[in-house]
C-alpha positions, 0 to 999 in steps of 0.5 A: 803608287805605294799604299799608305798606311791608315790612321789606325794602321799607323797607331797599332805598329807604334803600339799608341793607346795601350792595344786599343789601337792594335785591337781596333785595326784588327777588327777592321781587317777582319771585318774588310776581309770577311766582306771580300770573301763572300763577294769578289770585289771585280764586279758590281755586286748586282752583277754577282747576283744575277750571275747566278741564276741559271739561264744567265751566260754574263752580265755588263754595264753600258753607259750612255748620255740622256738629258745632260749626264751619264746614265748606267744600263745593266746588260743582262745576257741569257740563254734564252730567246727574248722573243715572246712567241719562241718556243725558247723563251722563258717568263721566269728567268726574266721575271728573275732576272729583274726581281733580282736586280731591283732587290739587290740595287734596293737593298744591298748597293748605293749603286744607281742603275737607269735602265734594265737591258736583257739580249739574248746570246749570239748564236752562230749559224752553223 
């Protein structure tokens, strides 16, 4: 489907309202350019968060139904073992993990998350 022109958009090539119009969309197009570059727009913005922490190999999100509607679950899988008696496993990337997702789902996203799921990597037996 071909993308169709803005209010604004539409003003500026007319040349309408003096450059009012011209200046205005040009503000927006920068300003929507400018949020884009900064976050790739594929993924949740959560998900670019906790990306970024090391120890993290890739996030998801799952959807499931409870009591009636869908609910969205953040999968969060990491390089470490899950199992508090491992040797391998690692308190802090999981406290990360979480104050990551909470900050950012708190502060910077409308976006509603029910549920936290952190699995660790598949490790295949050689």
């Amino acid at each position: 489907m071909p993308r169709v022109p803005g209010r604004l958009a539409r003003r500026a090539a007319r040349g309408g309202q003096g450059g009012y119009a011209r200046r205005t969309f040009a503000v927006y197009r920068e300003r929507r350019l400018a949020k884009g570059s900064a976050m790739k727009r594929d993924k949740a913005i959560v998900r670019q968060h906790v990306e970024k922490i090391a120890g993290v190999s890739r996030t998801w999100i799952e959807w499931s139904y409870e009591e009636g509607h869908m609910v969205k679950t953040l999968v969060v899988e990491i390089t470490a073992d899950t199992d508090p008696n491992s040797p391998d496993f690692e308190k802090g990337l999981i406290d990360a993990i979480e104050e990551t997702a909470r900050d950012v789902l708190e502060r910077e996203t409308p976006m509603i998350v029910s549920h936290l799921r952190i699995v660790p990597r598949l490790r295949m037996s050689g």
